[in-house]
C-alpha positions in Angstrom: 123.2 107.3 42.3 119.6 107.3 43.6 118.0 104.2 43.7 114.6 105.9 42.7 116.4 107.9 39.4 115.5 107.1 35.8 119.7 106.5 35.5 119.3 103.6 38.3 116.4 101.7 36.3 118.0 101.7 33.3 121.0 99.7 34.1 121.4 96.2 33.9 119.1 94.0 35.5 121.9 92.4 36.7 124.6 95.1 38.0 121.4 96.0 40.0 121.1 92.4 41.3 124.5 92.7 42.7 124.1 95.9 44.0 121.2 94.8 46.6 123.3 91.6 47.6 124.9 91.4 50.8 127.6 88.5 51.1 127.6 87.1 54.1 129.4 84.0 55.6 125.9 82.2 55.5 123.8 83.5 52.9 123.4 85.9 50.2 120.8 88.6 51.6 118.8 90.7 49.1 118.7 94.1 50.9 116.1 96.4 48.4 112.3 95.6 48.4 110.7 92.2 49.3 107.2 91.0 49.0 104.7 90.3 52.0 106.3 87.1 52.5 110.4 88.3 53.1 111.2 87.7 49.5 113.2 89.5 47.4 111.7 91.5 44.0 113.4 92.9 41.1 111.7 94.4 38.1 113.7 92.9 34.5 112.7 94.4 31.6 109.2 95.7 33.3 108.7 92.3 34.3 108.7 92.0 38.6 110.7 88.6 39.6 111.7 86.8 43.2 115.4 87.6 43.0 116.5 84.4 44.0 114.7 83.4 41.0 116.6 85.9 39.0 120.0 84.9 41.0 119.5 81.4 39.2 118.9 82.9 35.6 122.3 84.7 36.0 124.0 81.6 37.0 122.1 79.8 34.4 119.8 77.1 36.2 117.1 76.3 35.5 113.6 75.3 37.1 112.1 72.3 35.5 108.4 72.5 34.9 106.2 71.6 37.8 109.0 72.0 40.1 109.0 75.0 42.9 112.1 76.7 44.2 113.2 75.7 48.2 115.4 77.6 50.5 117.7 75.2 51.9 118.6 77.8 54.5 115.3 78.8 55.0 116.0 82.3 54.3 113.5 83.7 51.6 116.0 86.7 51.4 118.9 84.3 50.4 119.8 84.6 46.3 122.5 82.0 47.0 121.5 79.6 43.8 123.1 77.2 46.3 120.7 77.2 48.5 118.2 77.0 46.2 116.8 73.4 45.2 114.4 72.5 42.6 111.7 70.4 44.1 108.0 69.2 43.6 105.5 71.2 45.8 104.6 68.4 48.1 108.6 68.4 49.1 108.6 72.1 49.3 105.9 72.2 51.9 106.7 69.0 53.8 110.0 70.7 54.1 108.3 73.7 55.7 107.2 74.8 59.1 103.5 74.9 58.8 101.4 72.6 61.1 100.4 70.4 58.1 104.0 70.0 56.9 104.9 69.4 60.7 101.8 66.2 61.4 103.1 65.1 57.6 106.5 64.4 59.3 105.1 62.6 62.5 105.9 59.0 62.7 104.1 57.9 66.0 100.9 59.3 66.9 100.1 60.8 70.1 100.1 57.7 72.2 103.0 56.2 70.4 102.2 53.8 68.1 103.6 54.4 64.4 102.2 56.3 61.8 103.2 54.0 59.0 102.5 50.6 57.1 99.1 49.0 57.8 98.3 51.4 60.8 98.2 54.4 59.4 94.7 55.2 57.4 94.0 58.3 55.6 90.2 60.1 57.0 88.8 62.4 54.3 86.3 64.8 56.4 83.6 66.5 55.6 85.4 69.4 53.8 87.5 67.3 51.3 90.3 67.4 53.8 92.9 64.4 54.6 94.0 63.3 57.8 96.5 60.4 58.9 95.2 58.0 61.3 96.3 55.2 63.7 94.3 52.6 63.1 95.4 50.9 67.2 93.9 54.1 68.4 90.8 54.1 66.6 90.0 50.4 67.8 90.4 51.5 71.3 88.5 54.6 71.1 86.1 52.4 69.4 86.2 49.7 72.4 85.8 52.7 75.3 82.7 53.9 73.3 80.9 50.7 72.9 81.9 49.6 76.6 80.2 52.8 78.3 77.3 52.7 75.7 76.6 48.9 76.8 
């Protein structure tokens, strides 16, 4: 049966779920379309969903409110509900690859000292935007600048 014929979008939402899911030793793998991102869409009664969001409808989980879903495996075209954990934003994107989510996870700064307790401040710039700090390095920066500006 076409994929494009009026007797494909009129079966069940979820006999076409499982007709675009590839089972593979890993991950489940949505194979029909995906958004910009690698994420997998289905329409449900003319409504367009993530499919892994759908995947845990059929298996009956639920999202709590405020919470996001997060590909363990890092997949987006994984519908494994398995690999699919409710979480808060801030964990969802500190668990990601993005250059904020990566300086989040530092613990040292660039010359070694920690990132943590009392030497670690928070800068707010200009923009609104936060930054971690290391307080050691800031007092020697501080030092260098008033030492050549003697």
């Amino acid at each position: 049966m076409n994929r494009q014929s009026h007797a494909w979008r009129i079966l069940p939402a979820e006999t076409r779920f499982w007709a675009n899911v590839v089972v593979t030793e890993k991950c489940w793998l949505w194979i029909a379309g995906k958004n910009s991102d690698g994420y997998g869409e289905i329409t449900v009664d003319g409504e367009k969903l993530l499919a892994h969001q759908f995947s845990l409808r059929i298996f009956g989980i639920k999202v709590p409110k405020g919470f996001e879903r997060d590909h363990l495996c890092r997949n987006p075209a994984c519908v494994h509900p398995k690999h699919i954990e409710p979480v808060t934003q801030k964990v969802n994107l500190l668990r990601g690859i993005s250059i904020p989510a990566q300086n989040a996870r530092k613990q040292m700064c660039k010359n070694g000292h920690d990132l943590q307790g009392t030497n670690l401040y928070i800068e707010v710039d200009s923009r609104g935007r936060r930054h971690r700090r290391c307080r050691v390095c800031r007092q020697v920066t501080g030092q260098e600048f008033r030492s050549r500006h003697a």
